[in-house]
C-alpha positions in Angstrom: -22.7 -11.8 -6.1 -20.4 -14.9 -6.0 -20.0 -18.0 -4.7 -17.2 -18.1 -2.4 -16.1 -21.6 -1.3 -14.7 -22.0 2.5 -12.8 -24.6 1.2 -11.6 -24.2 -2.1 -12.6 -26.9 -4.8 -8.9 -27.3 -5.5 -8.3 -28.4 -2.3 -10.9 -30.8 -2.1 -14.2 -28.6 -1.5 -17.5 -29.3 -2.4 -20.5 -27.3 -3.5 -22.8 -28.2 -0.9 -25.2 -25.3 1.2 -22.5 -25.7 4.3 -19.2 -24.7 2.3 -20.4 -21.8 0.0 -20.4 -18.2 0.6 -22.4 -16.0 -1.2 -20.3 -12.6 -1.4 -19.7 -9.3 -3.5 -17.6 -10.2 -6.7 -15.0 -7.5 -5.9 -14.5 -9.0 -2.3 -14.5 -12.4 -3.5 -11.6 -11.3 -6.0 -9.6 -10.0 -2.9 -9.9 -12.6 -0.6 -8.6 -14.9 -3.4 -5.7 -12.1 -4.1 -4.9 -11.9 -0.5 -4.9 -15.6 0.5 -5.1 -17.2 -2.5 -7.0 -20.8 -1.9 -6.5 -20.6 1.8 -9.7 -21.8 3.9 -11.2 -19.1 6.4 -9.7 -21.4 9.3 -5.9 -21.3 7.5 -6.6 -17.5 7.2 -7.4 -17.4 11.3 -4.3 -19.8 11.6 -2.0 -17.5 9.4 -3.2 -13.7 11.2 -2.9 -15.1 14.8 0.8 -16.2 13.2 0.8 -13.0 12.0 -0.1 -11.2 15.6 1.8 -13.1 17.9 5.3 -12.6 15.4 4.4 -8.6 15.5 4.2 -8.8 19.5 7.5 -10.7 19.8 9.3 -8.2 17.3 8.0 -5.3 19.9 9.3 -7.7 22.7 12.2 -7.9 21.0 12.8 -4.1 20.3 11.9 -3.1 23.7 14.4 -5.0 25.1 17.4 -3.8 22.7 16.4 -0.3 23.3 15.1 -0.1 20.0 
């Protein structure tokens, strides 16, 4: 097990009870390889982002007769 910080300690997070994590080593290394030192709420931020771009591409498409 790790300690996975919600926010990360280079962006100002501290060790305390409310910001660490405990989780599996392996998913703490891909967390950090898929968002890097984002915070879980940047992460939410970034695949709602993510979401509503897809929807607009199949807006978009629909509408070209694509």
């Amino acid at each position: 097990m790790n300690r996975h910080h919600l926010k990360a300690k280079a962006n100002g997070g501290q060790a305390t009870v409310q910001n660490l994590l405990w989780i599996y080593k392996e998913r703490h290394e891909m967390w950090h390889i898929l968002f890097a030192n984002l915070s879980i709420d940047e992460v939410i931020e970034l695949l709602i982002r993510v979401s509503r771009a897809k929807k607009n591409q199949k807006i978009y498409h629909s509408r070209n007769g694509k």
